[in-house]
C-alpha positions as CSV (number, residue, x, y, z in Angstrom):
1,X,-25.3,-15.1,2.1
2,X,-23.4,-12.7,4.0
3,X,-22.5,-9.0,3.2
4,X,-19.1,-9.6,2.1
5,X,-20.2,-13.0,0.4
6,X,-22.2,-10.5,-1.8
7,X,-19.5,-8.2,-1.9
8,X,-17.1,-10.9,-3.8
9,X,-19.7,-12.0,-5.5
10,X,-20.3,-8.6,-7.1
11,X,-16.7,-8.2,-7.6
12,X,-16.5,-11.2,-9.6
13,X,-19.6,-10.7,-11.7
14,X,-18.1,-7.7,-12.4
15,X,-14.8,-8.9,-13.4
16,X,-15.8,-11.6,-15.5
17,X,-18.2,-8.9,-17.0
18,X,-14.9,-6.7,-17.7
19,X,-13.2,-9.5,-18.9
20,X,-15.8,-10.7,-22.0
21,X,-15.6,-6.7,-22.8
22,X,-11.9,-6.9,-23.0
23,X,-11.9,-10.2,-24.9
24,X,-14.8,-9.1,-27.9
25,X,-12.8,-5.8,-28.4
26,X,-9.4,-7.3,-29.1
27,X,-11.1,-10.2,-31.4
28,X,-13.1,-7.2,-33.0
29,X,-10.1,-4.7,-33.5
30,X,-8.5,-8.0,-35.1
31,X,-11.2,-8.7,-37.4
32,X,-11.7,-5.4,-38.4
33,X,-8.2,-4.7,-39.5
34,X,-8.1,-8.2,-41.5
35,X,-11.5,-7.4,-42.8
36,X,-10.8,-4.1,-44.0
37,X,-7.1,-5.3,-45.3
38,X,-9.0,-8.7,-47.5
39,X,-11.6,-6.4,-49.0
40,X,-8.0,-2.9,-49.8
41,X,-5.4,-5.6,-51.4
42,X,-8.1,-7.6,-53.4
43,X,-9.8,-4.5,-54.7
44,X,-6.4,-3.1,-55.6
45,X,-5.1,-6.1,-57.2
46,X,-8.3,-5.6,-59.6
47,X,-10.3,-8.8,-58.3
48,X,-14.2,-8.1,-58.3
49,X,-16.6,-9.4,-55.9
50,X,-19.4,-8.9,-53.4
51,X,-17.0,-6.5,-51.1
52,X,-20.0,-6.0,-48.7
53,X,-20.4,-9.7,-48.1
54,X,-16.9,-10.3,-48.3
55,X,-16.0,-8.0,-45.7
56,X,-18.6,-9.3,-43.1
57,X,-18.0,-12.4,-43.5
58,X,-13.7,-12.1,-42.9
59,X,-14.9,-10.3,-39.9
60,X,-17.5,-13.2,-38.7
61,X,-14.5,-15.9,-39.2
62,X,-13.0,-14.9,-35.8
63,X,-16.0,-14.7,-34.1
64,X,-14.8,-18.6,-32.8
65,X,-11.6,-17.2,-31.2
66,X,-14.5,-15.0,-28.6
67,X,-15.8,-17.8,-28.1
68,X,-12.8,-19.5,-27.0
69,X,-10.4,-17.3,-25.9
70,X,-11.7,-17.7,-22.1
71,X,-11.5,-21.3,-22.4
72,X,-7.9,-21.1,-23.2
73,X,-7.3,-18.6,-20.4
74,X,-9.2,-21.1,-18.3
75,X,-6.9,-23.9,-19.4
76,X,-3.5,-22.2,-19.0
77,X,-3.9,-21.2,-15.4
78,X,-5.0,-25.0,-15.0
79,X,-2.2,-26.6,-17.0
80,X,0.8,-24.2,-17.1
81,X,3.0,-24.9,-20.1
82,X,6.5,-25.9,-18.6
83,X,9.4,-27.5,-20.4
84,X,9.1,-30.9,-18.6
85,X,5.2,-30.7,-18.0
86,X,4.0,-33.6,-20.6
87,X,0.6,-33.7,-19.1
88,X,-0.1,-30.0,-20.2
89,X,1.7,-30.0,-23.4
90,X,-0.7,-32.3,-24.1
91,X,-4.1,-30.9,-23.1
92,X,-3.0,-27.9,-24.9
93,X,-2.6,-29.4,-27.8
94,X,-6.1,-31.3,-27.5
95,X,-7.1,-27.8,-26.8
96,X,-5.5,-25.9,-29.9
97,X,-6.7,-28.7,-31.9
98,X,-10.5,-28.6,-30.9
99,X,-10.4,-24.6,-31.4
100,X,-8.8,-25.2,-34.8
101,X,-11.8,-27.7,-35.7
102,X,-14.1,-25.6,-34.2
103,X,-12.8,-22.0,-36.1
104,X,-12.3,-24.0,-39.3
105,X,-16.2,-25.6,-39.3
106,X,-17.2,-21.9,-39.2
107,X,-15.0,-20.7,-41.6
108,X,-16.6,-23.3,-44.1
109,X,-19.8,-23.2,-43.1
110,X,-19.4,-18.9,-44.4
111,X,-17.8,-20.0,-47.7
112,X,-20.4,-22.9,-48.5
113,X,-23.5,-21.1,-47.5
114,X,-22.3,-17.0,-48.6
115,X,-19.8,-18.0,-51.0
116,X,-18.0,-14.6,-50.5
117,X,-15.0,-14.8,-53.3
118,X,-17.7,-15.8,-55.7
119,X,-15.8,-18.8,-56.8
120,X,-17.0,-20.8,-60.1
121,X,-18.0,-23.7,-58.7
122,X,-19.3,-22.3,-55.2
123,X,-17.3,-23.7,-52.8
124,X,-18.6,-27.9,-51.3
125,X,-19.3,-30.1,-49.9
126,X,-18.6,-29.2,-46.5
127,X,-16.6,-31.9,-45.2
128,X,-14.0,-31.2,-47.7
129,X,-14.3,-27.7,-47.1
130,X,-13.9,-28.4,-43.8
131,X,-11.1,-30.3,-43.8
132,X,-9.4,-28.0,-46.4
133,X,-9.9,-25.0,-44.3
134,X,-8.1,-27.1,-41.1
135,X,-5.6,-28.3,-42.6
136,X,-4.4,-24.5,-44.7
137,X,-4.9,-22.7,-41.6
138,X,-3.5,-25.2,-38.8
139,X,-0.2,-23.1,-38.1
140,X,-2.1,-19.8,-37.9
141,X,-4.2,-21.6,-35.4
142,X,-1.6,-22.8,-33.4
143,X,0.0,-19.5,-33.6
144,X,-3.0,-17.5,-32.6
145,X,-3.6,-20.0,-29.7
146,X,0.0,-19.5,-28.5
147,X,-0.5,-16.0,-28.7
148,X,-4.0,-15.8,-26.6
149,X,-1.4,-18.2,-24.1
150,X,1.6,-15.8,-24.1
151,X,-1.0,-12.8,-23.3
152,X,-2.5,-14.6,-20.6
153,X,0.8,-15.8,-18.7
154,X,1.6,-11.8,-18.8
155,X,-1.5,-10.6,-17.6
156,X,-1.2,-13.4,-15.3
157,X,2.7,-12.5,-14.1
158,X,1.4,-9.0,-14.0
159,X,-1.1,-9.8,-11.3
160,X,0.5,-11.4,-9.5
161,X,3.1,-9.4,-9.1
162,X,0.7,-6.4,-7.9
163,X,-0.8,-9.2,-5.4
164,X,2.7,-9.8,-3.7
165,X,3.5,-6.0,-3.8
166,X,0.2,-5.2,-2.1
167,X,0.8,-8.7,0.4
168,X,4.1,-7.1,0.9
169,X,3.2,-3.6,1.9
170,X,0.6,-5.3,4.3
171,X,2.7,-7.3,5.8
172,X,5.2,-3.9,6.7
173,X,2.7,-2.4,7.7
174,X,1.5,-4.7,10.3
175,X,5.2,-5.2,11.2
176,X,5.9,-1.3,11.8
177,X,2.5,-1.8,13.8
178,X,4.0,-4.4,16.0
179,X,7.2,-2.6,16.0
180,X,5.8,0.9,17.4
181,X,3.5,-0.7,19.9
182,X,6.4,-2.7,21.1
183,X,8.4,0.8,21.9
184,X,5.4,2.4,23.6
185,X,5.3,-0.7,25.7
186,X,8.7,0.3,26.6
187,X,8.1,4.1,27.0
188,X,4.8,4.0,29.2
189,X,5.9,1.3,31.9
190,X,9.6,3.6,32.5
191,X,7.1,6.8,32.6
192,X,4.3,5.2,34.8
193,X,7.0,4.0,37.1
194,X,8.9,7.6,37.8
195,X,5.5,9.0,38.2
196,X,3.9,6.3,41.1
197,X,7.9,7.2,42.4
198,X,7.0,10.8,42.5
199,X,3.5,9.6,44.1
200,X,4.7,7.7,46.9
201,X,7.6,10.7,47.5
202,X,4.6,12.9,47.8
203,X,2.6,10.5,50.2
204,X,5.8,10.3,52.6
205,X,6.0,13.9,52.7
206,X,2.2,14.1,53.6
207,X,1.4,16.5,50.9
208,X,-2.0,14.3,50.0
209,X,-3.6,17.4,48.0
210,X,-0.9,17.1,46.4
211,X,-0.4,13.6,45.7
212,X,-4.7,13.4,45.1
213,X,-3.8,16.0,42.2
214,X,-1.1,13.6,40.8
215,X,-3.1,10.6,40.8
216,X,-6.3,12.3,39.0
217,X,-3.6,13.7,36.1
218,X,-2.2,10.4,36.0
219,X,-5.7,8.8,35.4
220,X,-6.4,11.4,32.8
221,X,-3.0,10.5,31.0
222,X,-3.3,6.5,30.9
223,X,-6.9,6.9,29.8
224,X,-5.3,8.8,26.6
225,X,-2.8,6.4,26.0
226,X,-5.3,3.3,26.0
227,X,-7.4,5.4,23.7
228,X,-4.4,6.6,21.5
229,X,-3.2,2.6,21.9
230,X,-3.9,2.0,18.0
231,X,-3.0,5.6,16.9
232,X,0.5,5.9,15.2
233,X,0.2,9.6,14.9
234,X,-1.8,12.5,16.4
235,X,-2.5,16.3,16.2
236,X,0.7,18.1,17.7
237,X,-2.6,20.1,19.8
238,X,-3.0,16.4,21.5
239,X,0.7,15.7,21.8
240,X,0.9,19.2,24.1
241,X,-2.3,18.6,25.8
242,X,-0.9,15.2,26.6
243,X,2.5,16.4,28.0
244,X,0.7,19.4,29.8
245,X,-0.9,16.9,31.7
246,X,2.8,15.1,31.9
247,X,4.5,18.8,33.0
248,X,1.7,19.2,35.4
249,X,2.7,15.9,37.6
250,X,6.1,17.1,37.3
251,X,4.8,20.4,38.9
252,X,3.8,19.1,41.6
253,X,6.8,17.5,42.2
254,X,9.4,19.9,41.7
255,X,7.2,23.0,42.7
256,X,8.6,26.3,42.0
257,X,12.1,24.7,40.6
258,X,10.3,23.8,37.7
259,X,9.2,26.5,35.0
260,X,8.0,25.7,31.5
261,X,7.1,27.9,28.6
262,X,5.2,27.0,25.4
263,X,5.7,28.4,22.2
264,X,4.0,26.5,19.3
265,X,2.2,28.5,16.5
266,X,-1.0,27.7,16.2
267,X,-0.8,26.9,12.4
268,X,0.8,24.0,13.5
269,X,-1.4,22.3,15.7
270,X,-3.0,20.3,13.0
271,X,0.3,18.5,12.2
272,X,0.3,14.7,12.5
273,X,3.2,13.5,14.9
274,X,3.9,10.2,16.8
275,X,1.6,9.7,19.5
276,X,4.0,9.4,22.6
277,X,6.8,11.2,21.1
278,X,7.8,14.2,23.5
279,X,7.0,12.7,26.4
280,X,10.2,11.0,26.8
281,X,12.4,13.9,25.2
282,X,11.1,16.3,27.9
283,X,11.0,13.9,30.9
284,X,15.2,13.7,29.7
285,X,15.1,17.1,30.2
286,X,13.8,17.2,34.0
287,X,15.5,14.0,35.2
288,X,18.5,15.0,33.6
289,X,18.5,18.4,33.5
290,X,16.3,20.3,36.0
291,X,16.2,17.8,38.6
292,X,20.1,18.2,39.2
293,X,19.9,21.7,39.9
294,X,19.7,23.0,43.3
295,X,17.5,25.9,42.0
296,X,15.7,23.9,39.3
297,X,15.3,25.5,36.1
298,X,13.6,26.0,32.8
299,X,12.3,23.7,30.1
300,X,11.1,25.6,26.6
301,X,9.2,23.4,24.3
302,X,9.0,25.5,20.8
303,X,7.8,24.6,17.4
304,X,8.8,25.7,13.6
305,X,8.1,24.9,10.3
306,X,10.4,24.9,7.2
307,X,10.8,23.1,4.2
308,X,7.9,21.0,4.4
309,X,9.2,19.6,7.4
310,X,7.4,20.3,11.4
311,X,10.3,20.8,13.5
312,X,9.8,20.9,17.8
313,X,12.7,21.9,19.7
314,X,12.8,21.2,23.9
315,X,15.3,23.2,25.6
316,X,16.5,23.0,29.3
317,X,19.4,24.8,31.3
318,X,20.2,21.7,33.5
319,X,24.0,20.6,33.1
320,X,25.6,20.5,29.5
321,X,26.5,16.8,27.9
322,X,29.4,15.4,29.1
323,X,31.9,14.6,26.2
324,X,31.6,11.0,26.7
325,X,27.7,11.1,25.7
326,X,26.8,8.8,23.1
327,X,23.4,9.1,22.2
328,X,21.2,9.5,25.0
329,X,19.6,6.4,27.1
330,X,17.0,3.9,26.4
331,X,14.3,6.7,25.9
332,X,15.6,8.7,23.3
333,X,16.5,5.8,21.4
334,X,13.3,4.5,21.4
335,X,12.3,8.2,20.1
336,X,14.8,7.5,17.2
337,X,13.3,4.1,16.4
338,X,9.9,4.9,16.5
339,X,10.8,7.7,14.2
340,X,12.6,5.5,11.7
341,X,9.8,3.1,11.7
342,X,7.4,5.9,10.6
343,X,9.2,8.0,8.6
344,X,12.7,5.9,7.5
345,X,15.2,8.3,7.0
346,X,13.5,11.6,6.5
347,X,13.3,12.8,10.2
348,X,16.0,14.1,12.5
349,X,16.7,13.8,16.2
350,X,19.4,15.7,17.6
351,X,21.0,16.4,21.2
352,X,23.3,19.3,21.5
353,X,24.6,22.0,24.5
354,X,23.8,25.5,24.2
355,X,26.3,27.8,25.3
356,X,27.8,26.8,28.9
357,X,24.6,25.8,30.3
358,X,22.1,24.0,28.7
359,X,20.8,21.5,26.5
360,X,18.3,21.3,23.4
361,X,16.7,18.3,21.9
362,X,15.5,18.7,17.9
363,X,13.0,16.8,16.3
364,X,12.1,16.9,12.9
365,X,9.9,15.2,10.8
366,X,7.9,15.5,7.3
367,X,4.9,17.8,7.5
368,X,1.6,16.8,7.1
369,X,-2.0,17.0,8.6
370,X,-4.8,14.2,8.4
């Protein structure tokens, strides 16, 4: 037997041990309250008789209802009752009546051998106790055995219900899995191409110290994305080390055009963000930005926190929006998707000019550290 053979194997042992606990306390409770109730009204009502015997003896009588409460529970998740469903109408019925045999024997064999009401003469036989005590109690025990039923289908409903739930949540989950890694598929490939561009624009030129340098980041970079491959979210101190190593190809490329600050506080480092996520809001910011300026330019990458929620803004002074703008290109809405699959609608992505020149992209999501 295998480990997680055991494993189920102990669950179940355990369960079925839970479930005998569960099943003698509510027959107990119930046959203490009768017990005690038998023994109140008859002593009020001025009756004498052996009230120690008496009252063990009411609480023995459902002692055949422990017994057979888990074969009813057994039966009704074999044969659930439905309207049309003869077959189990039936069985139950064979059922209720065998546990109504069965309870009533015990019942008589308690009055015939304890006589507990002292009766004059002691109660017998005990066939015709027997079938005195079936007959006078048959509607309570079809009652009680449509209650044990009723309990059952609830219990029954009730756990199933938590089954599908957690099937459910699975099943999202895996989907938002499948969802995100299809977006980085998209992100990576569009990055890894611009960069082997930037390569080969490097090799032309014959800057190969260069173009060495570019290579060695870029290994660096893919090496953390196959590793980060099944990692929704990360630090924010790997998201920067990751897009320093991103900044630093772009270095090479645009030289002295190209200037970038930093300024993160370092109680935010230990925030969980999607792995991937800047990457493609500050390569918007070069291409469109930076890399359509004579001069080059700047590119600020700052980070806040407020109201529970981790907010990273990346500024650059390339050329403002033009009015028609909708949106941003495939990139940024891959940033927005991603970001809805994680976090549903509590994030924000924004694009917006700054003054005459310039543009900054907000993100913002729900704070949190692993």
């Amino acid at each position: 037997m295998d480990y997680d053979s055991l494993s189920m194997t102990k669950l179940g042992t355990a369960s079925t041990r839970n479930s005998w606990l569960w099943i003698v306390a509510i027959w107990s409770a119930i046959g203490l309250f009768d017990a005690i109730q038998t023994v109140v009204v008859m002593r009020s009502e001025g009756m004498h008789h052996a009230w120690f015997l008496l009252f063990w003896t009411s609480l023995l009588t459902w002692l055949p209802w422990i017994l057979a409460t888990p074969f009813i529970l057994d039966l009704g998740r074999r044969y659930p009752v439905r309207w049309r469903s003869g077959g189990a109408w039936v069985r139950h019925l064979a059922g209720c009546g065998a546990v109504a045999l069965l309870a009533s024997a015990w019942i008589a064999v308690l009055n015939v051998v304890f006589n507990p009401y002292l009766t004059t003469p002691a109660p017998g036989p005990f066939l015709p106790e027997w079938s005195r005590k079936f007959w006078s109690g048959l509607l309570s025990y079809l009652l009680l055995y449509a209650f044990v039923l009723v309990v059952s289908h609830v219990l029954d409903s009730k756990e199933r219900l938590a089954l599908q739930l957690t099937e459910t949540a699975r099943l999202n989950e895996l989907l938002s899995k499948a969802q995100l890694n299809a977006l980085r598929r998209q992100i990576e490939p569009h990055f890894l191409f611009n960069t082997l561009n930037a390569i080969s624009g490097l090799v032309r030129e014959q800057k190969n110290d260069a173009a060495v340098s570019t290579i060695a980041a870029l290994s660096d970079m893919l090496r953390r994305v196959v590793q980060d491959s099944n990692r929704a979210e990360v630090p924010l101190s790997e998201e920067l080390e990751f897009l320093e190593r991103y900044l630093e190809i772009q270095t090479v490329r645009f030289a002295e055009r190209l200037r970038v600050t930093f300024d993160v506080p370092e109680e935010l480092l230990g925030a969980q963000v999607p792995s991937l996520i800047l990457q493609p809001l500050v390569e918007n910011a070069v291409k469109h930005g930076i890399a359509k300026r004579t001069q080059g330019g700047e590119v600020r990458i700052s980070g806040s926190r407020l109201n529970g929620m981790v907010a990273i803004r990346i500024y650059n002074d390339g050329p403002v929006l033009r009015e028609d703008w909708q949106n941003g290109g495939t990139g940024v809405a891959n940033v927005r998707t991603r970001l809805e699959s994680l976090y549903g609608k509590k994030f924000e992505l924004s694009l917006q000019n700054e003054g005459s020149a310039g543009v900054e992209v907000l993100v913002s999501m729900p704070y949190k550290e692993k």
